[in-house]
TIPAMAR-98460 format. One record per residue: x, y, z of N, C-alpha, C in turn; residue in one letter. Coordinates in Angstrom, 2 decimals. Layout:
REC, nX, nY, nZ, caX, caY, caZ, cX, cY, cZ, rest
REC, X, Y, Z, X, Y, Z, X, Y, Z, A
...
! end
This chain:
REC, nX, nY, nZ, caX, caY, caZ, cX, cY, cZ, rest
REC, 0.84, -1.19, 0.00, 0.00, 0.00, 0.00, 0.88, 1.25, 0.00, X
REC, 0.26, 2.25, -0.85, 0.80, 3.42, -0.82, 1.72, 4.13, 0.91, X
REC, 2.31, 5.27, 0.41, 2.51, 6.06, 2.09, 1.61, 6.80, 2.36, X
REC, 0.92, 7.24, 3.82, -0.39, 7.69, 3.62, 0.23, 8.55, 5.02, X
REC, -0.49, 10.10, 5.14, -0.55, 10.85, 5.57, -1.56, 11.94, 5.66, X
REC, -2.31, 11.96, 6.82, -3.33, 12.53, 7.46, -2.83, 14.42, 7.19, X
REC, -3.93, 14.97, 6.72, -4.10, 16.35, 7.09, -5.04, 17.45, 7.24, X
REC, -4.87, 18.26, 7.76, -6.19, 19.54, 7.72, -6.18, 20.27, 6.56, X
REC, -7.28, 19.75, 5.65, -6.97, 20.30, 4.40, -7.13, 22.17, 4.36, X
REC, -7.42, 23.15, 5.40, -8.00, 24.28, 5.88, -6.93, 24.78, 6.48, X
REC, -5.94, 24.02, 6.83, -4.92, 24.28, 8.07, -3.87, 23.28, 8.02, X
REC, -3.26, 23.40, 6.59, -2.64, 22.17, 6.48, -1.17, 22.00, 6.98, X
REC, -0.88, 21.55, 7.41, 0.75, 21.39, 8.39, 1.74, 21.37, 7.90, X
REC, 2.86, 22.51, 7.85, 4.00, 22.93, 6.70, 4.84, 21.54, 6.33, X
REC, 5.31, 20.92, 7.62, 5.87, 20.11, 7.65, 5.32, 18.56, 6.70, X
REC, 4.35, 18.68, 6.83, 3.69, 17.50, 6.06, 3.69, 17.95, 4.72, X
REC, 3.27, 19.25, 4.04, 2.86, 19.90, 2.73, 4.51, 19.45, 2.85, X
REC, 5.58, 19.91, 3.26, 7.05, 19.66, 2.83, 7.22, 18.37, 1.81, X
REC, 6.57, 17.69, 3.00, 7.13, 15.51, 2.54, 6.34, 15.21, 1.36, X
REC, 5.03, 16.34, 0.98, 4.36, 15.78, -0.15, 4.99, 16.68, -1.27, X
REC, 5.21, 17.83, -1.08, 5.92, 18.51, -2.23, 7.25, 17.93, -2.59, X
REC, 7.94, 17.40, -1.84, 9.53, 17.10, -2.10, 9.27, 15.42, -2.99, X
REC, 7.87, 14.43, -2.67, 7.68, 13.72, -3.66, 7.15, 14.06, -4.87, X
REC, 6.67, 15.01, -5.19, 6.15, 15.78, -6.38, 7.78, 16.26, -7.06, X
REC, 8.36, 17.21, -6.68, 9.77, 17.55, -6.88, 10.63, 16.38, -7.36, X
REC, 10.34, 15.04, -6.59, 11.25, 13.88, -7.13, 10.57, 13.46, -8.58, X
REC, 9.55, 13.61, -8.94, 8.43, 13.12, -10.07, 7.47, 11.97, -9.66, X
REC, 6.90, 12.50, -8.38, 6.00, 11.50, -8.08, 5.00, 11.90, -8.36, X
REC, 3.90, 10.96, -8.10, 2.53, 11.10, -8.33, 1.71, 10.86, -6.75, X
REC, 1.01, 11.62, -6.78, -0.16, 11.66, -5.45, -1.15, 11.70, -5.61, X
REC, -2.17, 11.34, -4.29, -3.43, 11.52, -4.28, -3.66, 12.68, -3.02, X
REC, -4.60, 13.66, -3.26, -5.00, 14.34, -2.19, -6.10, 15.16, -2.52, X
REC, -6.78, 15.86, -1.54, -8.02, 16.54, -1.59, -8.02, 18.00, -2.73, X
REC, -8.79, 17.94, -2.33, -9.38, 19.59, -3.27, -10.35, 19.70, -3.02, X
REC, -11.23, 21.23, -2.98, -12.41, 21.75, -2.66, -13.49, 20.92, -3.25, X
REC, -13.44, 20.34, -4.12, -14.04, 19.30, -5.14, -14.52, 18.49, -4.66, X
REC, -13.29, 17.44, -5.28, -13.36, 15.48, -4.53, -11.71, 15.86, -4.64, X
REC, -11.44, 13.89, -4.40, -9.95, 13.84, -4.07, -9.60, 13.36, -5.71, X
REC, -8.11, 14.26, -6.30, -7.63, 14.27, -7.24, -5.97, 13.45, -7.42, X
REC, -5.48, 12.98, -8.45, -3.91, 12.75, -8.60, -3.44, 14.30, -9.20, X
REC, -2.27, 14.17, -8.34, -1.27, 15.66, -8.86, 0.04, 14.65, -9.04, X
REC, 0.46, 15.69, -9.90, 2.34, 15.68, -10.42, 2.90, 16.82, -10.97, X
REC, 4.28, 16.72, -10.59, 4.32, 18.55, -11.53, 4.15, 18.34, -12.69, X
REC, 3.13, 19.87, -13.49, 2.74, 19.34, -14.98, 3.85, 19.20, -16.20, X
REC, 5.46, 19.74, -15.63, 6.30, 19.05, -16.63, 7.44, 17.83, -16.49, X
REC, 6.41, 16.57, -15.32, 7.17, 15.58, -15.04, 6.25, 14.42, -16.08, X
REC, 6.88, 14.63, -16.95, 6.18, 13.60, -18.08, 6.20, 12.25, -17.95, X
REC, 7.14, 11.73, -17.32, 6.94, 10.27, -16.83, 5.34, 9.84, -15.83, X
REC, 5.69, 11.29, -14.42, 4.42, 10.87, -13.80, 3.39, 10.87, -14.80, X
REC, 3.03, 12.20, -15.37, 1.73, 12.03, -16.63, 1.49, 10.90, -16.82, X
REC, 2.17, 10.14, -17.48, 2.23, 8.53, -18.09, 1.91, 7.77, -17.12, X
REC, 1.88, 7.65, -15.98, 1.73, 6.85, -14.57, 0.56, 7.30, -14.41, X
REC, 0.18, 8.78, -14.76, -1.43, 8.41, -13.91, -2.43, 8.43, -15.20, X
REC, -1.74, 8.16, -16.26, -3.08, 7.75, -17.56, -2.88, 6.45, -17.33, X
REC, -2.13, 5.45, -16.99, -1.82, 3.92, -16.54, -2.96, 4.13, -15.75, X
REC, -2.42, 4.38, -14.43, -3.35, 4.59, -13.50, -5.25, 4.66, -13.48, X
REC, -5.23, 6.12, -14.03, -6.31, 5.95, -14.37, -7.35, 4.63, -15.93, X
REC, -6.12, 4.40, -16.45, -7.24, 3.91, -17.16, -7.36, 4.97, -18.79, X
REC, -6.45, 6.26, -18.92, -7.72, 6.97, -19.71, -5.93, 7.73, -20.46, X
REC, -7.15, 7.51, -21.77, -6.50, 8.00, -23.34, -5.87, 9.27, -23.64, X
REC, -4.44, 8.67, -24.08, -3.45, 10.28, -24.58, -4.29, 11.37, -25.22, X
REC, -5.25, 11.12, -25.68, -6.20, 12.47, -26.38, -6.60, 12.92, -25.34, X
REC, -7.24, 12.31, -24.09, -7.71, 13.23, -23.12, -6.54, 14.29, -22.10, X
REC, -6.72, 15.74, -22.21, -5.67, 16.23, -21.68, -6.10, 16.17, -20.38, X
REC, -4.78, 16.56, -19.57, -5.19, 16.95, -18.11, -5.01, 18.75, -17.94, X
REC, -5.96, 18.90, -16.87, -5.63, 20.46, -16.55, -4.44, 20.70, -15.45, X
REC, -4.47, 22.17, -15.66, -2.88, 22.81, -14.90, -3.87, 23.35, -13.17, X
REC, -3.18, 22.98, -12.36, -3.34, 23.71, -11.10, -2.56, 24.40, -10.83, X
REC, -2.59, 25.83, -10.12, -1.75, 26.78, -9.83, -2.30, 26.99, -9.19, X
REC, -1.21, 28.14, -8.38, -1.21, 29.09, -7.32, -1.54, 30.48, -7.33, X
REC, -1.57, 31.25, -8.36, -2.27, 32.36, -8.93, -2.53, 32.54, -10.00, X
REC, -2.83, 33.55, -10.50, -3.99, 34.03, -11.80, -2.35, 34.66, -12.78, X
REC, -1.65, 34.53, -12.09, -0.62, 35.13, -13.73, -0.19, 33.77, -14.05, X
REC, 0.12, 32.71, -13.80, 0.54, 31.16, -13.96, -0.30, 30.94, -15.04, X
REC, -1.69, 31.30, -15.24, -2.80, 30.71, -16.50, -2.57, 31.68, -17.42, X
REC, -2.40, 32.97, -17.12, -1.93, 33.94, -18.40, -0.59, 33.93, -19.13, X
REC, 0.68, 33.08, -18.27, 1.85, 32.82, -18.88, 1.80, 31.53, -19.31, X
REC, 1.12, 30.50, -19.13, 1.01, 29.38, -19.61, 0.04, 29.32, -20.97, X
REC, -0.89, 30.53, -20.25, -1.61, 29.73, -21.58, -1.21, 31.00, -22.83, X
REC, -0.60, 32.09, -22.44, 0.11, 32.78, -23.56, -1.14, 34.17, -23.86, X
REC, -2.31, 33.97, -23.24, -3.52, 34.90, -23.37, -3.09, 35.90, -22.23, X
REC, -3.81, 37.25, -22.66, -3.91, 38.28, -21.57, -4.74, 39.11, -22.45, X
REC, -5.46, 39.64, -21.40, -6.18, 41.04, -22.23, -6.68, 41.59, -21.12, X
REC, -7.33, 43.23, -21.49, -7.84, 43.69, -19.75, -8.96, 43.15, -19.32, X
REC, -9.67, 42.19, -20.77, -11.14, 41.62, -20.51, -11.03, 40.48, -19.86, X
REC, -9.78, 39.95, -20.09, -9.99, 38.32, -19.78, -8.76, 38.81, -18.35, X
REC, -8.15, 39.53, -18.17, -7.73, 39.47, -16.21, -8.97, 40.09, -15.31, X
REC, -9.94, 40.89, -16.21, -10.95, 40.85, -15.34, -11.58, 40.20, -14.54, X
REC, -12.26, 39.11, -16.16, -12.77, 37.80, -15.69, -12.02, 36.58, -14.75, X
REC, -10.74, 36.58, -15.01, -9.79, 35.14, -14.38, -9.77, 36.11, -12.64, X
REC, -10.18, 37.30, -12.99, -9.59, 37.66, -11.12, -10.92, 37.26, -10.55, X
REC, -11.62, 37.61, -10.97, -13.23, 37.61, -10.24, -13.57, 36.19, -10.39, X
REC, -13.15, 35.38, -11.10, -13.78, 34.03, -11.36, -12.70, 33.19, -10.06, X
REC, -11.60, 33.32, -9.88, -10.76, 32.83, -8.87, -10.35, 33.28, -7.98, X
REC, -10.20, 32.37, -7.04, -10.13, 31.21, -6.41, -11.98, 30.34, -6.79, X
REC, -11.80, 29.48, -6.77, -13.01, 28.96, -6.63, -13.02, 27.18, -7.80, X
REC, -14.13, 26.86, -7.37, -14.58, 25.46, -8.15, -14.90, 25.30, -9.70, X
REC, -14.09, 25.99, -10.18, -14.06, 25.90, -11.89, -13.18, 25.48, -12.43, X
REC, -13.12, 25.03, -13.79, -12.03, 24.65, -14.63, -12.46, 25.47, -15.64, X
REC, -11.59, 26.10, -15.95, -11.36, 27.49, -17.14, -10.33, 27.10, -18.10, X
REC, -10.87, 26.35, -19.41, -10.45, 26.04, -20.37, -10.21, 27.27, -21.65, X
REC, -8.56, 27.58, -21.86, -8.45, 28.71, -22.59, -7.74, 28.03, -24.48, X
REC, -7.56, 28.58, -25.11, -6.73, 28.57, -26.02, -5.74, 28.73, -25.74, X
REC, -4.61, 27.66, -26.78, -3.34, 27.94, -26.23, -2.26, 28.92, -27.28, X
REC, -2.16, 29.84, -26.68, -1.01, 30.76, -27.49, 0.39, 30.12, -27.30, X
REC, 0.63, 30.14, -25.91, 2.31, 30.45, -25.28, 2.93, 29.09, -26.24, X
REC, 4.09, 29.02, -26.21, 4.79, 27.65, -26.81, 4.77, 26.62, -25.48, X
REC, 5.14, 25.64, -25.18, 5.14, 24.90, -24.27, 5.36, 23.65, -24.45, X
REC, 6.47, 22.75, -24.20, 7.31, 21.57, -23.70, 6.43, 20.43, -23.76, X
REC, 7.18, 19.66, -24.97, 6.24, 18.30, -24.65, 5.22, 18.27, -25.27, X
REC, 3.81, 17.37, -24.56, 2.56, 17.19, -24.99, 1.79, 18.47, -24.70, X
REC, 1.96, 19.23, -24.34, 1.47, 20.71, -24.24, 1.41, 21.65, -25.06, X
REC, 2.67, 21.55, -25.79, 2.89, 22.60, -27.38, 1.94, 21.59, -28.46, X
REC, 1.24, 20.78, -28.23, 0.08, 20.07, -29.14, -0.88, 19.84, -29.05, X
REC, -1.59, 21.14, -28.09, -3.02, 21.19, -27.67, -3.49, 22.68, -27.91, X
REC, -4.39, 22.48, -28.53, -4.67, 24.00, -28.88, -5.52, 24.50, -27.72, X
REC, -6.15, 23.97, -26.55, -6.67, 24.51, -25.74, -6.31, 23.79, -23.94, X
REC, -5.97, 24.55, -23.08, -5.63, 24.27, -21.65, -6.90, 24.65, -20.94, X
REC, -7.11, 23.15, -19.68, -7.94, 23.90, -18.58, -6.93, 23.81, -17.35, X
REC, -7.56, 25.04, -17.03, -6.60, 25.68, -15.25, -7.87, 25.51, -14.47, X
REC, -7.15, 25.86, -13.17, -7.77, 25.12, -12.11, -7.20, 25.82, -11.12, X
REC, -7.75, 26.95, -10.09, -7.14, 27.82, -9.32, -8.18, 27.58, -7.71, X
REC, -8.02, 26.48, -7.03, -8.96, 26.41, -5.87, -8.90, 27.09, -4.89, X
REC, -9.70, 27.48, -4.19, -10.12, 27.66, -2.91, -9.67, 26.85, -2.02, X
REC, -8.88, 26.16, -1.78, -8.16, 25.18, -1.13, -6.83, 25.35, -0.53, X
REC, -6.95, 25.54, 0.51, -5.49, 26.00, 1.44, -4.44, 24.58, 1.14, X
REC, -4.75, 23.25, 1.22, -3.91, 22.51, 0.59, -3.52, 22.35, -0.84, X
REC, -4.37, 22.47, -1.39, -4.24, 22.47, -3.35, -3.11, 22.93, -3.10, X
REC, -3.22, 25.00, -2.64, -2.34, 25.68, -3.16, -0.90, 25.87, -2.50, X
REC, -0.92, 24.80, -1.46, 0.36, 24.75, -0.64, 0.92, 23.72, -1.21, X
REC, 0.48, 22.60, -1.77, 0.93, 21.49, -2.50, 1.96, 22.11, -3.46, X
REC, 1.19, 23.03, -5.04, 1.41, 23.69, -5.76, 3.12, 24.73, -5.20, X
REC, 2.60, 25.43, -4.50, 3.81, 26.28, -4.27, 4.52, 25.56, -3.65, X
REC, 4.60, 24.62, -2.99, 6.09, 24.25, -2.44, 6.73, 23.19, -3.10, X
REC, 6.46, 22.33, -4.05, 6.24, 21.97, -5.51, 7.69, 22.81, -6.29, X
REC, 7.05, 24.04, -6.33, 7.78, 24.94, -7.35, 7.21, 25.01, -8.23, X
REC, 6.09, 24.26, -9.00, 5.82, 24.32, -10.18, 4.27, 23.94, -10.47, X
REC, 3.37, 24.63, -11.29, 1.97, 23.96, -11.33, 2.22, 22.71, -11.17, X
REC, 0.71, 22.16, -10.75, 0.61, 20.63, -10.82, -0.48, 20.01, -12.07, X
REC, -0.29, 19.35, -12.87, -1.57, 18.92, -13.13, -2.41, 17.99, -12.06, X
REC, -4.00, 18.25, -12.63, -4.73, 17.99, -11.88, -5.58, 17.13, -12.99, X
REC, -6.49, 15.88, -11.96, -7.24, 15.36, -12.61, -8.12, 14.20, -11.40, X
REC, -9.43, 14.01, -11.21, -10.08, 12.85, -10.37, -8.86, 12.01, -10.33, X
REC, -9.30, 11.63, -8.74, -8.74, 10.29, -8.16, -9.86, 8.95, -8.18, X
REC, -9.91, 8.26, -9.55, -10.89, 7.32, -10.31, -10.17, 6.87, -11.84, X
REC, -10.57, 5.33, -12.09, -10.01, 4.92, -13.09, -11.39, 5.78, -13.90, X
REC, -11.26, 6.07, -15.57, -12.03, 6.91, -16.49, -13.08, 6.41, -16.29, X
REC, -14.22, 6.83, -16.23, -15.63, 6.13, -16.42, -16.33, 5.92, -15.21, X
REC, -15.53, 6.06, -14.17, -15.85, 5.54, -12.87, -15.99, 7.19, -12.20, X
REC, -17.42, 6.99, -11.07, -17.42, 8.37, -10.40, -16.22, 9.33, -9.49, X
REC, -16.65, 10.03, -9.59, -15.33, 10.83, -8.50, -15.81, 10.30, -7.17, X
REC, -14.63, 10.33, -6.07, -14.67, 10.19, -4.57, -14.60, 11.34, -3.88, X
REC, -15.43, 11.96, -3.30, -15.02, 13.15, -2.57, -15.05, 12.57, -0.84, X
REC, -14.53, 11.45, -0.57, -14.41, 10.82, 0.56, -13.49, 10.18, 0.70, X
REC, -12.33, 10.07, 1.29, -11.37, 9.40, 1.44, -11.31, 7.61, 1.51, X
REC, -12.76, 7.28, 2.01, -12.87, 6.16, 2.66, -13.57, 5.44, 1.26, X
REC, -13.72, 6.34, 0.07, -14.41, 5.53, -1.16, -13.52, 5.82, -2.02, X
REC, -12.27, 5.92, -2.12, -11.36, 5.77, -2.98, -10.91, 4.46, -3.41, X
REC, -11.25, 4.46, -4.76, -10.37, 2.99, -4.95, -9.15, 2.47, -5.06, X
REC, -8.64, 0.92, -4.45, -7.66, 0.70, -3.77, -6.93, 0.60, -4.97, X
REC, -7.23, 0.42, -6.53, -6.20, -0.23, -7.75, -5.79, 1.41, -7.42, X
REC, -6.76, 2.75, -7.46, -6.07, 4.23, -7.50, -4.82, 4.33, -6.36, X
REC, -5.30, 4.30, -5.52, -4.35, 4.48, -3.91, -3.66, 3.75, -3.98, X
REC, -3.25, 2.82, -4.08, -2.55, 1.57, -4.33, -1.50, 1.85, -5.48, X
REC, -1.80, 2.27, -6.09, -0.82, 2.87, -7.52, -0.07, 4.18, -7.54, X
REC, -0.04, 4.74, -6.28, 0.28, 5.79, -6.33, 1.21, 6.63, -5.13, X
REC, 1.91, 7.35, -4.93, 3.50, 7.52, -4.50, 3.03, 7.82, -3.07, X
REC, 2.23, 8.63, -2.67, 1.39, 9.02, -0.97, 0.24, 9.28, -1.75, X
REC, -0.78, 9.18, -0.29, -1.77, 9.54, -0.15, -2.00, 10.60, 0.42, X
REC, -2.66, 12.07, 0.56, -2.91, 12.43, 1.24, -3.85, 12.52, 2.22, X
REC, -4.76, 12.04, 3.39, -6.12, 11.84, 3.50, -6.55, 13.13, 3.77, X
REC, -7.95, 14.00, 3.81, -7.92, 15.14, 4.28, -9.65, 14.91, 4.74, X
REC, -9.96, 13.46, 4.77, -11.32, 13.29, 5.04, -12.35, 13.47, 4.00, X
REC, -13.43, 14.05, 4.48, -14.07, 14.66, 2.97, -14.06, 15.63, 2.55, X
REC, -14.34, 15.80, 1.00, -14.02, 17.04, 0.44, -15.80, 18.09, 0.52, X
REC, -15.41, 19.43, 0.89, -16.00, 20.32, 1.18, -17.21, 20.37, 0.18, X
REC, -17.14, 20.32, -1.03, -18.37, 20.46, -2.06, -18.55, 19.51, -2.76, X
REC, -18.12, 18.05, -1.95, -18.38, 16.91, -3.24, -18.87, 16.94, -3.84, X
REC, -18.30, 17.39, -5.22, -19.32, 17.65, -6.36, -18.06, 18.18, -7.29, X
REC, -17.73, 17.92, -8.35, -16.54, 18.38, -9.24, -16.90, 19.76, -10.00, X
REC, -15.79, 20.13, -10.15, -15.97, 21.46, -10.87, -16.39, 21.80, -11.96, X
REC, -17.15, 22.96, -12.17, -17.80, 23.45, -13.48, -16.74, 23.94, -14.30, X
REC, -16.84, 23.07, -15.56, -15.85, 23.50, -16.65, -16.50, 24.35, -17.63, X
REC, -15.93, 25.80, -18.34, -16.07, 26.48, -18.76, -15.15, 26.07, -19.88, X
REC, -15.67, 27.13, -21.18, -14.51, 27.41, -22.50, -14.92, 28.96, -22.64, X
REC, -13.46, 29.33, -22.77, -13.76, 30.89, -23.24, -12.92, 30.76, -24.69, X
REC, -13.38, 31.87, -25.53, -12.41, 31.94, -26.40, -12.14, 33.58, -26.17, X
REC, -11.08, 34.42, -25.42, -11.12, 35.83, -25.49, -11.27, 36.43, -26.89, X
REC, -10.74, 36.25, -27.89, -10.84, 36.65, -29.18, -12.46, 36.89, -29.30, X
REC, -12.85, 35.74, -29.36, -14.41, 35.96, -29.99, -15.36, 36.73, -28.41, X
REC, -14.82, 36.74, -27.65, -15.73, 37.31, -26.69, -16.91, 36.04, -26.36, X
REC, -16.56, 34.54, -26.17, -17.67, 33.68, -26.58, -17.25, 32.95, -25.18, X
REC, -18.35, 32.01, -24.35, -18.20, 31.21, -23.15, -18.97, 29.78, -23.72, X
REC, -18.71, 28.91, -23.07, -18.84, 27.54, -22.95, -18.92, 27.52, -21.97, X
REC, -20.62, 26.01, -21.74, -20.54, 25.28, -20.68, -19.91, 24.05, -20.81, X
REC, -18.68, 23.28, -20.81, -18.58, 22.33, -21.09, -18.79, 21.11, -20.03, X
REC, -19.24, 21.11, -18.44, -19.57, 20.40, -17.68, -20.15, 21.42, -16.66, X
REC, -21.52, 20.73, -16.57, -22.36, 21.20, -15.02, -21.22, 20.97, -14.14, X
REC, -21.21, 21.96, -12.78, -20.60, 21.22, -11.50, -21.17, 22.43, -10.30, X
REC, -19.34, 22.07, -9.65, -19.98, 22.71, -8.14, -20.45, 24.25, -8.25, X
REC, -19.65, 24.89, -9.22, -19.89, 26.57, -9.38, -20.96, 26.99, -10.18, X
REC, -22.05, 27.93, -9.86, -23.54, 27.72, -10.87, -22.90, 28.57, -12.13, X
REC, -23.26, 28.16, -13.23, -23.32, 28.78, -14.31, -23.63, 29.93, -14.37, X
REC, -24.64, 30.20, -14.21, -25.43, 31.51, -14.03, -24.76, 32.58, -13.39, X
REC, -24.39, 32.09, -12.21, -23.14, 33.65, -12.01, -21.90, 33.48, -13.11, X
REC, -21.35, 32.24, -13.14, -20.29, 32.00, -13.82, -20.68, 33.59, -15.29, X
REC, -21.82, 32.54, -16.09, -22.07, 33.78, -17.08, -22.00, 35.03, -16.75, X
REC, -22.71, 35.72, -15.90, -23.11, 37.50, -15.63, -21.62, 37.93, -15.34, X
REC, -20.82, 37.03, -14.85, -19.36, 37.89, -14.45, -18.40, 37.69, -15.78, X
REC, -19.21, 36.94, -16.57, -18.63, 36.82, -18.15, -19.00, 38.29, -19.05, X
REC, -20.35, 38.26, -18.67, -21.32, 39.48, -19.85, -20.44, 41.08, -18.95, X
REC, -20.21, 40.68, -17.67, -19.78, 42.29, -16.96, -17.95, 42.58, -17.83, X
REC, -17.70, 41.31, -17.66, -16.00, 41.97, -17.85, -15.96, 41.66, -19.66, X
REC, -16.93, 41.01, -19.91, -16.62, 40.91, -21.61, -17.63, 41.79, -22.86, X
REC, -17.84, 43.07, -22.45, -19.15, 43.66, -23.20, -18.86, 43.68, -24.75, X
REC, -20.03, 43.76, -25.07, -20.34, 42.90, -26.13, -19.58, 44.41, -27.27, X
REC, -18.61, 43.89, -28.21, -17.75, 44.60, -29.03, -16.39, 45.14, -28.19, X
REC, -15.87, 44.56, -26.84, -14.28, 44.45, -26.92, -13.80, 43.67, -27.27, X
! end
């Protein structure tokens, strides 16, 4: 069985965030919470882990994974976009339970410079983003579940082929909004939004803070 380590995902303990970032730093792969359910992280340019958790999970090189970070300029240098319309929207839309799928401008390493579109992922989560920064480097993010199979936002319904396959665990109990995040598509150019998955964040505001920072002809 995996190494497993207890934490306050609200109040999470430096010393512990240390032992899980320094296996991320080696190119490991983990399991731990998020405002969500519980997800696998790795840093997003340790391409071996990548490969370990599409094993893992079960699920196909076409499907990308999204970037987790620690602030709102990490998605504007990664994904190569900026405008005053779209830091409007990424400030007011984050922290929170979304996945914000952009076009990709910037160049980028690997299987990344061959995707024309990235989703980020900026939580509300005092562990996410302590993971992330002491890391050094975004993480990708993606469910802790082989493909096809529901998310766990409970520690105690995680499956053992997942946990079992993977470098630590983090436990953090249950996750706060079991319920996965609402994925969005923007395209800034066209001034245009996508729902591409119901989740925890309602649409409906999601949109109005779209129509405020994106009026119609910037």
């Amino acid at each position: 069985m995996s190494n497993r380590i207890i934490i306050d995902a609200q109040n999470p303990d430096r010393l512990l965030v240390e032992q899980a970032a320094a296996c991320l730093r080696n190119g490991g792969v983990l399991l731990h919470a998020t405002e969500t359910v519980y997800g696998l992280a790795a840093r997003w340019n340790a391409f071996e882990a990548l490969e370990r958790i599409r094993t893992i999970k079960g699920r196909e090189q076409a499907s990308p994974f999204s970037i987790l970070v620690w602030d709102v300029e990490q998605i504007f240098t990664l994904s190569g976009q900026r405008s005053p319309a779209l830091e409007r929207f990424v400030r007011r839309l984050f922290p929170g339970p979304i996945t914000l799928v952009l076009p990709r401008l910037a160049p980028l390493p690997g299987e990344w410079g061959e995707l024309q579109a990235i989703g980020f992922r900026l939580p509300d989560h005092p562990l996410s983003i302590a993971l992330a920064k002491q890391a050094g480097a975004a993480l990708i993010t993606t469910s802790a579940n082989k493909s096809g199979q529901p998310p766990a936002a409970d520690s105690s319904l995680l499956d053992p082929q997942v946990y079992n396959a993977v470098d630590l665990i983090i436990d953090s109990g249950i996750c706060p909004l079991k319920t996965p995040s609402t994925v969005i598509k923007i395209d800034p150019q066209k001034s245009s939004l996508e729902l591409l998955r119901d989740g925890a964040a309602p649409f409906q505001q999601i949109e109005a803070t779209f129509r405020k920072c994106f009026p119609e002809g910037e």
